[in-house]
C-alpha positions as CSV (number, residue, x, y, z in Angstrom):
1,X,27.9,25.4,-1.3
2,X,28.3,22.5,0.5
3,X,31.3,19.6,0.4
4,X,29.1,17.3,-1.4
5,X,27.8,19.7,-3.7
6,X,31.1,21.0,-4.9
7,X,32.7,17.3,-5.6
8,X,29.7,17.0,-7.8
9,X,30.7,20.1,-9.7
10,X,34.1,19.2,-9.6
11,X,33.0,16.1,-11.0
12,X,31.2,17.7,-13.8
13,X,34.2,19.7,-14.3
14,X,36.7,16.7,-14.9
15,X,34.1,14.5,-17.0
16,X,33.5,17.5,-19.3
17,X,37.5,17.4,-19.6
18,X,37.4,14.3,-20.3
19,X,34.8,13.9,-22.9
20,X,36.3,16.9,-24.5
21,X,40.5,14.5,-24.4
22,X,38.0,11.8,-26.2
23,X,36.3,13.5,-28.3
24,X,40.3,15.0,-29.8
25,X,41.4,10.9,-29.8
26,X,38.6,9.4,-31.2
27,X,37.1,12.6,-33.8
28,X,33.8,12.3,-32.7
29,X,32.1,14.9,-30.7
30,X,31.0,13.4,-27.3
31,X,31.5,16.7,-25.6
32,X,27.6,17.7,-25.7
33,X,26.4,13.9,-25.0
34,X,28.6,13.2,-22.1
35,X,28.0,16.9,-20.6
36,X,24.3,16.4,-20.3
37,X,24.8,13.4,-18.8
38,X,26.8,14.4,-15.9
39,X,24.7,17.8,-15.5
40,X,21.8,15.5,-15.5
41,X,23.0,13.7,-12.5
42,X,24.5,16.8,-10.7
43,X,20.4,18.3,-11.1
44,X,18.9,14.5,-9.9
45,X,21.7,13.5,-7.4
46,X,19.0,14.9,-4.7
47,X,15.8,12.9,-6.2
48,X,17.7,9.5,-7.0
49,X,19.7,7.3,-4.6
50,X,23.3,8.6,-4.6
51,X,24.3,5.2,-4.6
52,X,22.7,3.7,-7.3
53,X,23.0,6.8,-10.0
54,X,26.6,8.1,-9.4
55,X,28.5,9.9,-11.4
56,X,30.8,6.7,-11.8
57,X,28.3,4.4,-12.5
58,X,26.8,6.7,-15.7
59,X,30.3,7.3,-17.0
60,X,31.2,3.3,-16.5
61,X,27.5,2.6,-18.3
62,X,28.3,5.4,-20.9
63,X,31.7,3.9,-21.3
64,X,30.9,0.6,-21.9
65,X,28.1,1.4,-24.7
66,X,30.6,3.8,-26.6
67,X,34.0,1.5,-26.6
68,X,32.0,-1.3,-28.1
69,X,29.8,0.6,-30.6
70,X,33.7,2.4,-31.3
71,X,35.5,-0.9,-31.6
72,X,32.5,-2.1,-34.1
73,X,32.8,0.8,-36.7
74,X,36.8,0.7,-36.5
75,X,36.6,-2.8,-37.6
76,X,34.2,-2.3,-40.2
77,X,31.5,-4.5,-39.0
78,X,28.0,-3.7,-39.7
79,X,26.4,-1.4,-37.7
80,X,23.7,-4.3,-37.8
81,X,26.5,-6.0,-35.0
82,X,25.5,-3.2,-32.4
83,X,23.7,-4.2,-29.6
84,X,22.1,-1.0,-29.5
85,X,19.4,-1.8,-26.6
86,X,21.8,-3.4,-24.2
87,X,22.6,-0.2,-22.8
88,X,19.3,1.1,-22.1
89,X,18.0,-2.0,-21.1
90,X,20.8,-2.0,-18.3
91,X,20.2,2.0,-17.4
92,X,16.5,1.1,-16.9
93,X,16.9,-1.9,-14.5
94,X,19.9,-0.8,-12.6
95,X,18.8,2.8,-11.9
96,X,15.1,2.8,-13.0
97,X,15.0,6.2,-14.6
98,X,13.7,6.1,-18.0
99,X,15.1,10.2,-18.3
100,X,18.6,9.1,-17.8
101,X,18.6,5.8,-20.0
102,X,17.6,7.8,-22.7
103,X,20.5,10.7,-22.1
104,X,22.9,7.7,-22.1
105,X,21.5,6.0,-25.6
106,X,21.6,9.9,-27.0
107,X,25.3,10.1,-25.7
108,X,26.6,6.8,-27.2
109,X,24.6,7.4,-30.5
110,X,27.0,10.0,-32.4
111,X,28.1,8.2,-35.5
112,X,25.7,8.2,-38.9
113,X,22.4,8.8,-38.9
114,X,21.4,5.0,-39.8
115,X,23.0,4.4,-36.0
116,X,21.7,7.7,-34.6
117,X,17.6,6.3,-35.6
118,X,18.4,2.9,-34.5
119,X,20.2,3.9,-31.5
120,X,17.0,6.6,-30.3
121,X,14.4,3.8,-31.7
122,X,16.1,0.9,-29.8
123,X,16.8,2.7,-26.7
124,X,13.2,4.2,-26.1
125,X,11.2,1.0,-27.2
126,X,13.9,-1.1,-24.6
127,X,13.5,1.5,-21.5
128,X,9.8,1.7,-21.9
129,X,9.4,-2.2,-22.3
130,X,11.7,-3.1,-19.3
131,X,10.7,-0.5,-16.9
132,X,9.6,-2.0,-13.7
133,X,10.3,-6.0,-15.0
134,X,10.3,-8.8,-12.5
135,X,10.8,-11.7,-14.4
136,X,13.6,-12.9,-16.6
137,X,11.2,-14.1,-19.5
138,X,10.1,-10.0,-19.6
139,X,13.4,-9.2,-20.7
140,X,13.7,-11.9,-23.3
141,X,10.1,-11.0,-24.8
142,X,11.1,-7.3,-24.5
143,X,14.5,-8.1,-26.8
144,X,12.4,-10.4,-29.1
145,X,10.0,-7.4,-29.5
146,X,12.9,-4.7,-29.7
147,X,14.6,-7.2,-32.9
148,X,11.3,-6.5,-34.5
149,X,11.3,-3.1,-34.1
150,X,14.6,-2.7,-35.5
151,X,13.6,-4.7,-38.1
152,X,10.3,-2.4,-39.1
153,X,12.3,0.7,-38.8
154,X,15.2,0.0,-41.2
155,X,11.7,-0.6,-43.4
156,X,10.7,2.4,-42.7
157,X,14.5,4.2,-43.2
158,X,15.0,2.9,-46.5
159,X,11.4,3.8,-47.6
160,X,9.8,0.6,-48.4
161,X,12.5,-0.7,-50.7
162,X,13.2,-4.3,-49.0
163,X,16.5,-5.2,-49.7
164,X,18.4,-8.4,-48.8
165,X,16.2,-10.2,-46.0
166,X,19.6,-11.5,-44.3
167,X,19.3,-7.4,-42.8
168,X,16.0,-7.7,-41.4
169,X,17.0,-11.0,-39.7
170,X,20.4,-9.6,-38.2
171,X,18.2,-6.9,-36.8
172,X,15.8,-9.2,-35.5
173,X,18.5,-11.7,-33.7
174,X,19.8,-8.3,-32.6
175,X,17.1,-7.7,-30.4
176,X,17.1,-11.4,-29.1
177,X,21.1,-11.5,-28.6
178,X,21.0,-8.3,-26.7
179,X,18.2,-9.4,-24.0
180,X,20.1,-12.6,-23.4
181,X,23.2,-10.4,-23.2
182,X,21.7,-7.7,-20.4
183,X,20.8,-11.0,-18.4
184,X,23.9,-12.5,-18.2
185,X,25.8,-9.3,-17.3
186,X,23.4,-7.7,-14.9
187,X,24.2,-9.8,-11.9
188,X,28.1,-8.0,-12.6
189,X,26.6,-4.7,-12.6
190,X,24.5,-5.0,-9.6
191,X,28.0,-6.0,-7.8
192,X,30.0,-2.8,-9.3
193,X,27.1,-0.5,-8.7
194,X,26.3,-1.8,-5.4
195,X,22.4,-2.0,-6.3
196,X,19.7,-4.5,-6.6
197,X,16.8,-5.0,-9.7
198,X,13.3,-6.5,-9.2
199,X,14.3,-9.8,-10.8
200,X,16.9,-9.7,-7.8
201,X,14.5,-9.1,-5.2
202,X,12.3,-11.7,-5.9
203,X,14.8,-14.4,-5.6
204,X,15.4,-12.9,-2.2
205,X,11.7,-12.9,-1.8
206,X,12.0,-16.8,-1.9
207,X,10.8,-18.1,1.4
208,X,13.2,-21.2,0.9
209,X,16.2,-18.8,1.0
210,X,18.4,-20.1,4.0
211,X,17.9,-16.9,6.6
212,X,14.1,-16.7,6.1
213,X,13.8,-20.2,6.9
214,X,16.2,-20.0,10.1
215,X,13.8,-17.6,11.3
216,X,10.5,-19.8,10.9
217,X,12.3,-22.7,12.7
218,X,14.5,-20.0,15.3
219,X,12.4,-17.0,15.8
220,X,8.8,-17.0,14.4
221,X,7.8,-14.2,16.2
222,X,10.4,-11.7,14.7
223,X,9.2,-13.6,11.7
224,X,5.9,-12.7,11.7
225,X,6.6,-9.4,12.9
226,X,8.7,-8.9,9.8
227,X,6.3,-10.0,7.4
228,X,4.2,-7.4,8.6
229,X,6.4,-4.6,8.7
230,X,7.0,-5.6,4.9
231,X,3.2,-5.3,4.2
232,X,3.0,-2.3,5.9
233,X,6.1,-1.0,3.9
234,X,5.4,-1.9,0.5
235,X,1.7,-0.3,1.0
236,X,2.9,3.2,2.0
237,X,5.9,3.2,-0.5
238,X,2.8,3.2,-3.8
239,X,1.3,6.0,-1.4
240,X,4.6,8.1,-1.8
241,X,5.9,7.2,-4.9
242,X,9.0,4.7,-3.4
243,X,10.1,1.3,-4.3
244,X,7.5,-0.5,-2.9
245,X,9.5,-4.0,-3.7
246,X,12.6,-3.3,-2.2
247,X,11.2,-2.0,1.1
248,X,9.2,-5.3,1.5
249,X,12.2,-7.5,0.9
250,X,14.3,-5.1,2.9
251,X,12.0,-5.6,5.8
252,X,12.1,-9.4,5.5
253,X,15.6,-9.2,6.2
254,X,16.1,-6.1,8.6
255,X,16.0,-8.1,11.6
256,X,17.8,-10.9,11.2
257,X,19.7,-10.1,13.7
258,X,17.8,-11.7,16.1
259,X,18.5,-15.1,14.8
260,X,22.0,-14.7,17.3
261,X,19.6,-14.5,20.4
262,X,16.2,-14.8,20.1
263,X,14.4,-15.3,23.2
264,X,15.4,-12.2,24.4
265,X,13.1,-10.3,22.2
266,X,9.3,-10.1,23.2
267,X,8.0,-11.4,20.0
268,X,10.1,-14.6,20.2
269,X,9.6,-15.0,24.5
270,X,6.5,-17.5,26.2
271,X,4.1,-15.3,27.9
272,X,5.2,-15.1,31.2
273,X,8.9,-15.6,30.3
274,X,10.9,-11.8,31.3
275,X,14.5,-12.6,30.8
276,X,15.5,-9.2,31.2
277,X,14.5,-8.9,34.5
278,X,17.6,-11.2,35.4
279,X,19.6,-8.9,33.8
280,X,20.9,-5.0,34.4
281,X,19.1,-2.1,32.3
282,X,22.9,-2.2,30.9
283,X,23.3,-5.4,29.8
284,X,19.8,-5.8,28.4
285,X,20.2,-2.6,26.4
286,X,23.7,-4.4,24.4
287,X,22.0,-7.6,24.0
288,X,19.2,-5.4,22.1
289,X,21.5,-3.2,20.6
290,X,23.9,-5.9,19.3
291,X,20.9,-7.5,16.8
292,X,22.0,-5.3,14.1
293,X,25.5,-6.0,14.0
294,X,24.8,-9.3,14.8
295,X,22.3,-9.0,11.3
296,X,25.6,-7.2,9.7
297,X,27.2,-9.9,10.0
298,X,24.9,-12.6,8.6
299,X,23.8,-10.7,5.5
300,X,27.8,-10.5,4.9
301,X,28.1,-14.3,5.3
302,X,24.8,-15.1,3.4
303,X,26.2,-12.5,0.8
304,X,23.4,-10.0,0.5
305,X,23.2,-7.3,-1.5
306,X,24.2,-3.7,0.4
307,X,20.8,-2.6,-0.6
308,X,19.5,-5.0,1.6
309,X,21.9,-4.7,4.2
310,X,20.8,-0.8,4.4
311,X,17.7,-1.6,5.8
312,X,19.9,-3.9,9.0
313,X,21.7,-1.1,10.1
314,X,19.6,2.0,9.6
315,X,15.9,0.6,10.3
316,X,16.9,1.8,13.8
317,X,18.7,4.9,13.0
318,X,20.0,6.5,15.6
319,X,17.2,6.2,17.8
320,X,16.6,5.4,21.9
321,X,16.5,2.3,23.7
322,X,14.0,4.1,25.8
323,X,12.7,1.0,27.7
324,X,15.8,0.0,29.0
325,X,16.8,3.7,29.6
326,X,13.4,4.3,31.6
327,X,14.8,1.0,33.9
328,X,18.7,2.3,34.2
329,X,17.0,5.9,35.2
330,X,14.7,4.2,37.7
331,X,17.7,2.0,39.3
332,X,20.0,5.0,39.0
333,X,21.9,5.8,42.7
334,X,23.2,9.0,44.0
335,X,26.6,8.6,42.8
336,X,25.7,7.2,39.3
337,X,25.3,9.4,35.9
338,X,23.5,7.5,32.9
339,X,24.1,9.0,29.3
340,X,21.3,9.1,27.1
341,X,24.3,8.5,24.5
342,X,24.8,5.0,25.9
343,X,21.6,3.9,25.0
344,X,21.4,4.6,21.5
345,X,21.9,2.8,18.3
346,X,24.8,3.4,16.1
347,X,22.9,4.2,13.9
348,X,23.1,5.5,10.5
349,X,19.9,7.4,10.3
350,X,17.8,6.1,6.9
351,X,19.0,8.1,4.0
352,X,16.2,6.6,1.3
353,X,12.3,6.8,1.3
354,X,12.3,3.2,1.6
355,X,14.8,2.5,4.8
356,X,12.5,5.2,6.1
357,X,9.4,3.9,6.1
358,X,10.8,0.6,7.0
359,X,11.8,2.0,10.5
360,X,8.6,4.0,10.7
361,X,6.9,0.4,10.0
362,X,8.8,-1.6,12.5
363,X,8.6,1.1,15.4
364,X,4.1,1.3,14.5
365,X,4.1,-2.4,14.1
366,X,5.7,-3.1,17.9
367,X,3.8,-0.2,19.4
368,X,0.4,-1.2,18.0
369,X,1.0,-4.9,19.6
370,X,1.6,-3.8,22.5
371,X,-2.1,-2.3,22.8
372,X,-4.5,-4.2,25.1
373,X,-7.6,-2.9,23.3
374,X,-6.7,-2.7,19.5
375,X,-9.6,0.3,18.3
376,X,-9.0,2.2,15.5
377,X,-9.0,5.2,17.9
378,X,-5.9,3.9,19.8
379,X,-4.2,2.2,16.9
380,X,-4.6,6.1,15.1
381,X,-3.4,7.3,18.3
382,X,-0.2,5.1,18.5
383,X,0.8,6.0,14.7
384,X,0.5,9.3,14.6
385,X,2.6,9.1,18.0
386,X,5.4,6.9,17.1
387,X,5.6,9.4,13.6
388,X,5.9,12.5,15.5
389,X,8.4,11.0,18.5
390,X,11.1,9.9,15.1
391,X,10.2,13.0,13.3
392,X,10.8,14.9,16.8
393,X,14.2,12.8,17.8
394,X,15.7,14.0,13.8
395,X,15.3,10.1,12.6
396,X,14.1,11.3,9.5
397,X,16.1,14.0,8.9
398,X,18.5,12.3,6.0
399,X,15.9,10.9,3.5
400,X,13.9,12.8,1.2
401,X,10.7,12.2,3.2
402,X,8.0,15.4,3.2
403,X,5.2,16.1,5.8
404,X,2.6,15.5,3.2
405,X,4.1,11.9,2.6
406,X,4.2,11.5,6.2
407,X,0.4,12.0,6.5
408,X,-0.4,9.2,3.6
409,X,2.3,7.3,5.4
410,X,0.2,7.3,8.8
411,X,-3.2,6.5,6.8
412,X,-1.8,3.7,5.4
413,X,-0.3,2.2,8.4
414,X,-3.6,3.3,10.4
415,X,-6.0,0.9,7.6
416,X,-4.1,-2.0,7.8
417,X,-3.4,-2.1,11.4
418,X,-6.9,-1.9,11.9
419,X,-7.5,-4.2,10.0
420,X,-4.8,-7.1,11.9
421,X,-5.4,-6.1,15.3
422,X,-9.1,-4.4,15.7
423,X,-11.2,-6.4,18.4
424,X,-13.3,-9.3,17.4
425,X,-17.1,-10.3,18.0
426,X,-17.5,-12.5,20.9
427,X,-19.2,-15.3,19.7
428,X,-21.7,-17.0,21.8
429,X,-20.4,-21.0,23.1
430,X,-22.5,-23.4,21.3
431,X,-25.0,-25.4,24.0
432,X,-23.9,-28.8,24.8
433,X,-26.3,-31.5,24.2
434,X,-27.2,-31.7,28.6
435,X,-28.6,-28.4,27.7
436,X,-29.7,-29.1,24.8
437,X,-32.3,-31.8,26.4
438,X,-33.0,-29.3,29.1
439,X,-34.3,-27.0,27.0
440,X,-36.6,-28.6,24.4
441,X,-37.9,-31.5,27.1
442,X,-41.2,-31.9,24.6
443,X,-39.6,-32.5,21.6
444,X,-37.2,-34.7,23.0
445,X,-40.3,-36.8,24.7
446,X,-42.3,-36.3,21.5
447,X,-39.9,-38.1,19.6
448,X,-39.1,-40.8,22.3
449,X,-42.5,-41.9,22.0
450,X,-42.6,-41.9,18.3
451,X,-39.9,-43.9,18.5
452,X,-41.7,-46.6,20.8
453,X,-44.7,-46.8,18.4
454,X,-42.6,-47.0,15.2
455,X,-40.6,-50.2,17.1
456,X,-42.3,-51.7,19.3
């Protein structure tokens, strides 16, 4: 058993504990609800992002449902008061697992049955219709919709016998209140859980945010070049099943690092501008490396989310500056001795699907546009070589990445990079009128002399 694996277990072993301290204080028994939870995310810790579904973050989630719905029943409020889908709603959005919202809503729902129904109606009808939302007005129509069905089912629980309308009503307004509620405190949980939604994303996705624009005016070429590596990224994330949203904004953002010194990268330099060749193999390499620290420390003063930021420092794992090592190796002298350690990136290596395929994107991208004959033979060629050298080199050895998704990874990248750099047709020039006289002398003459009759 590993070190991670056994402070999961240990974890597992104190929550249990402490479910079972809560369950003596309060009289209820949370023992069973709160277990499954935290064996849940022991089971999934491998298949989910470690950082967005931690132990911590459930319990805080699981926490925050239970003390309210608790502090509502000890006061003797109506159980009409409970926002019973803000939870769920939350769950869904901030770790996009429909499973585990539903083990939460089970978990906080353990008073009366009336609260058990609503609670298991509530949470199912809110994690099925926020799942995968991108727009605020989805989760105000989804807590319209959810008031409604609260509404129908206290129908249904008290078999057709309406009573006071004022019920219905609270249960309706219930639904509304708690989508209002999940927006205003989602921005707070996306801090504390260190994780970003889709409504999130596409406000990063604006192209009037601050950085993006820097690079239009700055650096157009890394621009371009990261719009795409974003297209190539979002496609082959819906091949394997990733977040196909956060790896295109991720890739928007991974270099913006450049934005420190941009002329020294090719994308950004004039044609037959080679600044490097001023400078030594050393040198160059640090003004290269430094772009993602450099990006560091712009996504910390422009205050971007660390999902984000995961995509500056590990779209280059730990990988070889192998240009600028080729050049130190070339100009090497008897009495020098060049590391290959020097001329690697810090790294971390990508430890999610999407970081992943953002580096694998970004290496295929620059490769391919360095081609002087763009054929689908070569561009195939160049993929499946750029995969193989960071599968080789152990790049992808922290994310959960299989060979099979490598192989619809390379198709993708292989059909759209066709399709933006595969030769064109040559187009013949269009004759200029000289030769246009030259070659229909008859007409021209025929009409001259009609034009001599009709004015004389």
């Amino acid at each position: 058993m590993t070190r991670q694996e056994k402070n999961k277990l240990i974890g597992v072993l104190l929550l249990s504990l402490f479910a079972f301290l809560m369950a003596m204080i309060a009289g209820l028994n949370l023992i069973i609800p709160l277990f499954l939870i935290v064996l849940y995310a022991y089971i999934e810790a491998r298949r989910l992002n470690a950082k967005d579904c931690s132990l911590l973050n459930i319990t805080l989630l699981f926490l925050v449902g239970f003390s309210v719905t608790y502090f509502i029943l000890r006061r003797g409020l109506p159980l009409y008061y409970i926002p019973f889908s803000v939870i769920p709603m939350l769950a869904t959005m901030l770790f996009n697992n429909l499973e585990l919202s539903l083990l939460i809503t089970l978990a906080i729902s353990v008073s009366s049955w009336p609260i058990f129904v609503l609670s298991l109606i509530s949470g199912v009808s809110a994690s099925i219709l926020v799942k995968g939302s991108r727009q605020r007005t989805t989760v105000i129509r989804s807590g319209f919709l959810i008031g409604a069905i609260q509404a129908v089912s206290l129908i249904f629980m008290e078999h057709f016998v309406i009573h006071s309308a004022n019920r219905y009503i609270a249960l309706l307004l219930n639904g509304i209140i708690s989508g209002i509620i999940v927006l205003g405190v989602l921005p707070v949980f996306e801090y504390l859980f260190k994780t970003v939604t889709n409504i999130s994303l596409l406000e990063l996705a604006d192209f009037h945010h601050p950085l993006l624009q820097r690079m239009v005016l700055e650096a157009p070429g890394t621009y371009h070049h990261s719009l795409v590596v974003g297209n190539l990224s979002e496609s082959a994330c819906e091949a394997v099943a990733a977040n196909a949203l956060l790896a295109r904004i991720g890739s928007y953002y991974h270099d913006i690092g450049k934005l420190q010194k941009p002329a020294y990268f090719s994308e950004n330099q004039d044609i037959n501008a080679r600044i490097h060749d001023t400078l030594s193999p050393t040198m160059s390499k640090l003004v290269i490396m430094n772009h993602v620290k450099d990006g560091l420390e712009l996504a910390k003063r422009y205050r971007l989310n660390p999902a984000i930021t995961d995509f500056i420092t590990q779209h280059h794992g730990n990988s070889l500056v192998f240009y600028f090592y080729r050049r130190a190796l070339e100009s090497l002298e008897e009495d020098q001795q060049i590391r290959e350690e020097g001329f690697r990136y810090p790294g971390p290596k990508p430890d999610t699907k999407e970081t992943a395929i953002v580096l694998l994107a970004d290496s295929v991208e620059a490769a391919t546009r360095a081609l002087k004959e763009g054929s689908p033979t070569n561009i195939e060629e160049v993929v499946h070589k750029v995969i193989n050298n960071k599968f080789i080199d152990g790049q992808l050895d922290e994310c959960d990445l299989t060979l099979k998704d490598l192989e619809k990874i390379s198709a993708v990248f292989i059909r759209i990079l066709s399709g933006i750099y595969r030769g064109r047709v040559t187009y013949p020039e269009e004759p200029s009128r000289e030769n246009n006289h030259k070659r229909f002398p008859r007409e021209n003459s025929h009409q001259s002399e009609k034009d001599k009759k009709n004015n004389p």
